[in-house]
C-alpha positions as CSV (number, residue, x, y, z in Angstrom):
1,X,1.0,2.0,-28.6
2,X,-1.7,1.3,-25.7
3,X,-0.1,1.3,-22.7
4,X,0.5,-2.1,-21.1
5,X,-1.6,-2.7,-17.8
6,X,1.0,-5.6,-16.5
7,X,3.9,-3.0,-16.6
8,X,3.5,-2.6,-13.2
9,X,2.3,0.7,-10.6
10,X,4.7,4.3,-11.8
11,X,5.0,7.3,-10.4
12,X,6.6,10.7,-11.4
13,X,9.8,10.4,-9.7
14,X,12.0,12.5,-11.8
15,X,9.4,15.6,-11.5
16,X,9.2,15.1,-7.9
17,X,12.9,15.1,-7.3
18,X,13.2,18.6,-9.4
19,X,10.1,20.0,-7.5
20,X,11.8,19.7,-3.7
21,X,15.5,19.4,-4.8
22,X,16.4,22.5,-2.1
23,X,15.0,20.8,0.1
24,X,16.6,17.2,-0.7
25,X,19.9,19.3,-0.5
26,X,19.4,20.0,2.8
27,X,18.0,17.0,4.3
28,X,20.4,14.7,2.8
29,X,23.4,16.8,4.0
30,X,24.9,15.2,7.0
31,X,26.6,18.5,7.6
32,X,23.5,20.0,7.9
33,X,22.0,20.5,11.5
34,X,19.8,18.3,12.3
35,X,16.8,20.3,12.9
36,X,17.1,21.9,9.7
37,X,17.5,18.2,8.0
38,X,14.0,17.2,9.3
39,X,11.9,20.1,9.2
40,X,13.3,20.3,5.7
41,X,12.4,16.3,4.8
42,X,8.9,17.0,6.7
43,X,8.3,19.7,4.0
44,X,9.0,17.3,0.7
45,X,7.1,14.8,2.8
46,X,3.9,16.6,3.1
47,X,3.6,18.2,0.2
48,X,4.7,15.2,-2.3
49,X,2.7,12.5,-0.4
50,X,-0.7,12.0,0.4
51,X,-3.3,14.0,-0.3
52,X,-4.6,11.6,-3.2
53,X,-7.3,12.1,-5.2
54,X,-10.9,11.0,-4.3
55,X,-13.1,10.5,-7.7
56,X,-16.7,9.6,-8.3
57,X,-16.8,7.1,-11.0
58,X,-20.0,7.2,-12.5
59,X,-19.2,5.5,-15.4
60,X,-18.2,2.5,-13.6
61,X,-21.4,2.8,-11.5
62,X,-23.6,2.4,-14.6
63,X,-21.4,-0.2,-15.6
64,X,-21.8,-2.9,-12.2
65,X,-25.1,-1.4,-10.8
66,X,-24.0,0.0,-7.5
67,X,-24.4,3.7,-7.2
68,X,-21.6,6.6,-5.5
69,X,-18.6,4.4,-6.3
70,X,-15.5,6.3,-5.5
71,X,-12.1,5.3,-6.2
72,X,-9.0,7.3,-4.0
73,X,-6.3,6.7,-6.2
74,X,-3.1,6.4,-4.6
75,X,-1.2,6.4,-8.0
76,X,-1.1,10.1,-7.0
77,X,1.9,9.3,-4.7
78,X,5.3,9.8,-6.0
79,X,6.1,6.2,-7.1
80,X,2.7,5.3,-7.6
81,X,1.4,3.4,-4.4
82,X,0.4,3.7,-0.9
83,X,3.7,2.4,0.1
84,X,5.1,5.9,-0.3
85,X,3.2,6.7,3.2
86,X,4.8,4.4,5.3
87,X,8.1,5.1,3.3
88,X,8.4,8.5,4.4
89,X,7.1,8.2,7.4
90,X,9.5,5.9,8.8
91,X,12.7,7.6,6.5
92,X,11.7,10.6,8.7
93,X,11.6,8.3,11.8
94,X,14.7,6.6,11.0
95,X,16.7,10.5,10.3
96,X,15.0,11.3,13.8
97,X,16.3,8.7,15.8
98,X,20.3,9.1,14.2
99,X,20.2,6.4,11.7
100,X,22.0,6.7,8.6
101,X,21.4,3.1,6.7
102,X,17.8,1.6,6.2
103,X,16.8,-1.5,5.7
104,X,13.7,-3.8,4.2
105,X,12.6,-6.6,1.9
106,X,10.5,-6.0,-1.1
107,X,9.2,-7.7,-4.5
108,X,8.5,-4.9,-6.2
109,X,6.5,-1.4,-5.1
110,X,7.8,-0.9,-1.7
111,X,11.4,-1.1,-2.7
112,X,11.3,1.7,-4.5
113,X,9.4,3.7,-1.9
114,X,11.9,3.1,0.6
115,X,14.9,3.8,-1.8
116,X,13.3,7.0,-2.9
117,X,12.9,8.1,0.6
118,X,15.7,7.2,2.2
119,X,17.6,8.8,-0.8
120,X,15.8,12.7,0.2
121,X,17.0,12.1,3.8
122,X,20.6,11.3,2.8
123,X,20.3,7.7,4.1
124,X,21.9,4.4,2.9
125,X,19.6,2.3,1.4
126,X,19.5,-1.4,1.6
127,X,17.2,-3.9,-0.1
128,X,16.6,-7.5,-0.1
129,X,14.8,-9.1,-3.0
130,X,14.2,-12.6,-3.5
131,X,16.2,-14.5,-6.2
132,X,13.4,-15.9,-8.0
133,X,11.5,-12.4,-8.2
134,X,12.3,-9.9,-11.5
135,X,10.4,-7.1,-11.2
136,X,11.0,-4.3,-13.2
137,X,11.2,-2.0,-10.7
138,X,14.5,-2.7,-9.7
139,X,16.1,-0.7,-11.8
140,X,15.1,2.0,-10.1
141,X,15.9,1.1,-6.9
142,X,19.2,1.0,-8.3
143,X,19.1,4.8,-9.8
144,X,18.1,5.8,-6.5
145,X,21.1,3.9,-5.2
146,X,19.7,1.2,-3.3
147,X,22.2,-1.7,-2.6
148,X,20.3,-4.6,-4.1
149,X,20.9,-8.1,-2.3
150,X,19.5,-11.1,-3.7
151,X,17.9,-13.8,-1.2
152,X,17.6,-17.7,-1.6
153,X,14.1,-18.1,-0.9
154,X,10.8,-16.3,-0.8
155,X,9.8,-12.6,0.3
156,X,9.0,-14.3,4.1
157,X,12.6,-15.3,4.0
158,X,14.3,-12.1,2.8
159,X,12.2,-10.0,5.5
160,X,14.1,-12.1,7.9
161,X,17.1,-12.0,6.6
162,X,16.8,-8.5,5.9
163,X,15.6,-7.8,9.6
164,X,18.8,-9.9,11.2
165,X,21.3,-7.4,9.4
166,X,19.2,-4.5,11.2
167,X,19.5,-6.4,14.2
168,X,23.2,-7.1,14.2
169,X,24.7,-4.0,12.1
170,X,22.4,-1.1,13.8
171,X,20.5,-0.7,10.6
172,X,16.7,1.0,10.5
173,X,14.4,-1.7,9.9
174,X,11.3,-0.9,7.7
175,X,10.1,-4.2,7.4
176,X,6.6,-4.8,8.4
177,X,5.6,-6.5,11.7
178,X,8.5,-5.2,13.3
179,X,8.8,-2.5,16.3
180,X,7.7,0.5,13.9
181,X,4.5,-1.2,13.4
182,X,2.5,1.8,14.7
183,X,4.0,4.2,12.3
184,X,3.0,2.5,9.1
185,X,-0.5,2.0,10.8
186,X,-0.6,5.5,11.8
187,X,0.8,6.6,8.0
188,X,-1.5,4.2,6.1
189,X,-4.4,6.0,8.8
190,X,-3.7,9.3,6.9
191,X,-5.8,7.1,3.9
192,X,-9.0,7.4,6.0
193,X,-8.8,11.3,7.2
194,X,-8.2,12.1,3.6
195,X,-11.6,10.4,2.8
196,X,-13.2,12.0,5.7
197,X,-11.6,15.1,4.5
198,X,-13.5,15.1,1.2
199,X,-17.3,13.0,2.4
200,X,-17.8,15.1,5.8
201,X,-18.8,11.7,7.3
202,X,-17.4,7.6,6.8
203,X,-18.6,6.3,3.8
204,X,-20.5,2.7,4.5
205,X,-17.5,0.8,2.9
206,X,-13.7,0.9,2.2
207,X,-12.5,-1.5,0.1
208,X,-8.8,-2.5,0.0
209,X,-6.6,-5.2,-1.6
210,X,-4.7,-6.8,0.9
211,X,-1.2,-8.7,1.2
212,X,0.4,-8.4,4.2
213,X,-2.9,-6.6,5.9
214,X,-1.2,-3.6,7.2
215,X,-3.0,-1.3,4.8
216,X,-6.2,-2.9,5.5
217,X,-5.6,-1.9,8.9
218,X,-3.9,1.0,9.3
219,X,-6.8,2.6,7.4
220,X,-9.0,1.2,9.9
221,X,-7.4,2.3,12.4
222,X,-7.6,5.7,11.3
223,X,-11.6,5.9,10.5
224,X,-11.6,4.1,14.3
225,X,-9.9,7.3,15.5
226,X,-12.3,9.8,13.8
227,X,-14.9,7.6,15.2
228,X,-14.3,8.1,18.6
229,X,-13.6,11.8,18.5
230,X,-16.9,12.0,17.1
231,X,-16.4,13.4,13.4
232,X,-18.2,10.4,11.9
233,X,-21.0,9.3,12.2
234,X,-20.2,5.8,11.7
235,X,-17.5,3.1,11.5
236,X,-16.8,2.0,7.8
237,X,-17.2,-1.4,6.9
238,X,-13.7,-3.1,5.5
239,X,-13.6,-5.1,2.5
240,X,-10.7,-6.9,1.6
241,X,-9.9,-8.7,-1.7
242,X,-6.7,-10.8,-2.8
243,X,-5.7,-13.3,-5.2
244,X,-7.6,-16.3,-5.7
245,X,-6.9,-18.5,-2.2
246,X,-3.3,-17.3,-2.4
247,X,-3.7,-14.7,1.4
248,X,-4.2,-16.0,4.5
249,X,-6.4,-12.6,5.5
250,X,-9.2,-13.8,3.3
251,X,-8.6,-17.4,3.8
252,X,-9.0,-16.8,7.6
253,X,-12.1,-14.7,7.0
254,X,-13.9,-17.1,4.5
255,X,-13.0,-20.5,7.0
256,X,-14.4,-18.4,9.8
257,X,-10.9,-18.9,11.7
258,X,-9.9,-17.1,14.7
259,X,-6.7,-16.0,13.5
260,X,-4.4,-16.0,10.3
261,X,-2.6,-19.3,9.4
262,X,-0.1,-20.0,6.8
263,X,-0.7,-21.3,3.9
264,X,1.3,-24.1,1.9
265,X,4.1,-22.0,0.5
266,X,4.4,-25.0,-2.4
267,X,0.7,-24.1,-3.6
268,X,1.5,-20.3,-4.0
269,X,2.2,-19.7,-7.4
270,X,3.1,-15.9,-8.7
271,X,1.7,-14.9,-11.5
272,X,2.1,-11.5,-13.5
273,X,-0.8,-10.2,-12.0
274,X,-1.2,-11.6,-8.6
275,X,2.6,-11.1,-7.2
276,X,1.2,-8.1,-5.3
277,X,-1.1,-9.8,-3.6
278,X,0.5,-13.3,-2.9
279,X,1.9,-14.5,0.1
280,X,1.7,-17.4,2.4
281,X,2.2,-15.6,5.7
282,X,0.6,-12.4,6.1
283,X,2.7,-10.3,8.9
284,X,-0.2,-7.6,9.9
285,X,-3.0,-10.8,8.7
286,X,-3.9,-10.8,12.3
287,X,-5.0,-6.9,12.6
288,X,-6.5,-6.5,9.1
289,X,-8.6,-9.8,10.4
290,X,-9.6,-7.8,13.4
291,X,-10.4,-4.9,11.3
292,X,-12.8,-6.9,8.8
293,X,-14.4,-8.1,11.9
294,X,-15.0,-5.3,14.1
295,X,-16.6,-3.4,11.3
296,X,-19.0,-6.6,9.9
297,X,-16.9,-6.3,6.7
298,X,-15.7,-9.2,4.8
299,X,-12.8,-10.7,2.8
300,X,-13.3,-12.5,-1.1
301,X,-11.2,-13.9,-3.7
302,X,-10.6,-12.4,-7.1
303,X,-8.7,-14.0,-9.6
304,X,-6.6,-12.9,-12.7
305,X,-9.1,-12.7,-14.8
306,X,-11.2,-10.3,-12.7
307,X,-8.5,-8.3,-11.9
308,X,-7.3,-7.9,-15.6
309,X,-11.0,-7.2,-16.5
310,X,-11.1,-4.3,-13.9
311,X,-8.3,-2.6,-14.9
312,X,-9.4,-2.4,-18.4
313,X,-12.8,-1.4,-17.2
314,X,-11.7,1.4,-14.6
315,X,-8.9,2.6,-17.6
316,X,-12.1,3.0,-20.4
317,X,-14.6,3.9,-18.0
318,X,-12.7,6.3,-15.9
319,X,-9.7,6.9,-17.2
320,X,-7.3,5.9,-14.9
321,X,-4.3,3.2,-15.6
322,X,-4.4,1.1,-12.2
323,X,-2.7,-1.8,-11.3
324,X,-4.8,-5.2,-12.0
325,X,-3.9,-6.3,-8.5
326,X,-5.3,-3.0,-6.8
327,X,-8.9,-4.0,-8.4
328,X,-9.1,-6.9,-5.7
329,X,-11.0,-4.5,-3.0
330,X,-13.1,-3.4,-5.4
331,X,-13.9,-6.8,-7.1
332,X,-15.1,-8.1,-3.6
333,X,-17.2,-5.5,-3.1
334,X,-19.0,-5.3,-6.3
335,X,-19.4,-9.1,-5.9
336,X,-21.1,-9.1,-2.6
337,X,-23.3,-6.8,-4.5
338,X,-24.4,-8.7,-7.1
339,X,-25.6,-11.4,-4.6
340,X,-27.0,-9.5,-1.6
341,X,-27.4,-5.8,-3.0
342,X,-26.3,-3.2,-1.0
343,X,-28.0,0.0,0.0
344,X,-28.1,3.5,-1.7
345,X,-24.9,4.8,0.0
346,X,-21.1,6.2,-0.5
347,X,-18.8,3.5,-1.2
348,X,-14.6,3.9,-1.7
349,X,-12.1,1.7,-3.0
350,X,-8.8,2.0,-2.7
351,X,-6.7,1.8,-5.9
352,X,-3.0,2.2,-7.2
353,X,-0.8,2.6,-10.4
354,X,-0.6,5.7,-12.6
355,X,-3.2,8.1,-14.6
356,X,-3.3,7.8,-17.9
């Protein structure tokens, strides 16, 4: 049976968890000390995520036109996304600074990052899903022992709610846009050494779908840093791509607008493919805007159909099952493209969901 491209990002959990389980012993034992609890969670952390592949896909290069396409495919993490990156990072934050209960609102990938996490450091995990989202993910949240609380509204609501109960009962909160901004940046930053790491220089694009923006601009961020220290030769340019008129990042971008502004929650509609990508307020919207900017990058649409095709294309062309949302980047780039060709150089795009 052909594997199902709308079944969502997946990782390799289960060989994960047998592959560091001394270590998990150790750093989710409260009786442990806790230098030993860290340095043994800093071990599982960097050598189960990061360090994603970097591919040339010259299949796919025939196929749109545009030559040294490479695709860094973040299915490579343990649960299958980028989210893993910011996950551990602030798990191993959160066991630093003496917390034992975490805290964050998700519709789907992130969730389980957090609860995988938070489950090697021996913290209590607790997640906040809106009602009206079913994402099949959940389920293992729940193996990972996650307490799953439902939330009236939509995911701008439960990161609210979720952030008041780490405000009033002293929990970690992982949300984004809170105070640990600067260590999801700084993780998400990791994205563009690991680039560098493999090119030698900054290649003259990154292309990333974007939701809330704070992948857009941690990886930014991090190419700005190599920049200054003078191991590239260049700034990137940053291309971001979302659902069809359904993210205020790209919105702001394409109206020319200073700054990110909500968009009519009413006339956001969640579809299969898009729920990734959706949202009317975009918490980081204002710094992946900045980073679009500062690098004369630019934002696009993409819609279902595009996305669905991608997938299909990158899983026959390159075999690699990715998640039709993760194509967005990449369909924004190719797009530009096809209307104002770009020049003979090295080009990434940022993808997620699982090898096949």
């Amino acid at each position: 049976m052909p594997f199902n491209i709308l079944d969502g990002a997946v990782g390799e959990i289960g060989p994960v968890a047998r592959e560091v389980e001394e270590q998990r012993k150790i750093a989710s034992d409260p009786h442990q000390p806790m230098e030993m609890r860290l340095e043994a969670f800093e071990d599982i952390f960097e050598s189960e995520v990061g360090d994603t592949g970097l591919v040339r896909a010259r299949n796919l290069e025939r196929e749109v036109g545009l030559r040294q396409i490479y695709l860094k495919f973040e299915g490579g993490n343990p649960t299958g996304t980028q989210k893993d990156r910011i996950a551990f990072a602030q798990a191993m934050d959160a066991l630093r600074r003496g917390y034992d209960r975490i805290t964050m609102a998700t519709c789907g990938n992130y969730g389980v990052s957090i609860a995988l996490a938070a489950s090697f450091a021996g913290l209590a995990c607790r997640i906040y899903i809106p009602e009206t989202y079913h994402t099949n993910r959940i389920k293992e949240m729940e193996e990972l022992n996650a307490e799953i609380v439902r939330v009236e509204g939509d995911y701008e609501k439960a990161v609210i709610v979720s952030g008041e109960a780490a405000q009033k009962e002293e929990l970690y909160d992982a949300n984004p846009g809170g105070d640990n901004t600067m260590h999801q940046l700084k993780a998400y930053g990791e994205i563009a050494y690991e680039i560098y790491d493999e090119l030698r220089d900054a290649p003259s694009a990154v292309a990333v779908p974007v939701s809330n923006g704070t992948t857009v601009a941690g990886i930014y961020r991090g190419f700005l840093s190599l920049y200054r220290r003078g191991k590239t030769s260049r700034q990137p340019r940053i291309v971001a791509g979302s659902s069809f008129g359904k993210n205020p990042i790209v919105q702001a971008y394409l109206k020319n607008s200073p700054v990110c502004e909500d968009l009519v929650p009413e006339r956001i509609h969640e579809t299969n493919v898009n729920e990734p990508l959706i949202n009317w307020h975009a918490i980081d919207g204002d710094h992946a805007l900045e980073s679009i900017r500062q690098t004369g990058g630019w934002g696009a649409n993409a819609s279902d159909k595009a996305m669905l095709a991608y997938a299909r294309l990158i899983r026959d062309k390159e075999g690699l099952q990715v998640l039709p949302a993760s194509t967005a980047g990449l369909i924004a780039l190719i797009e530009y493209h096809k209307k104002s060709p770009l020049t003979n150089d090295r080009y990434v795009a940022v993808l997620t969901g699982r090898r096949s």
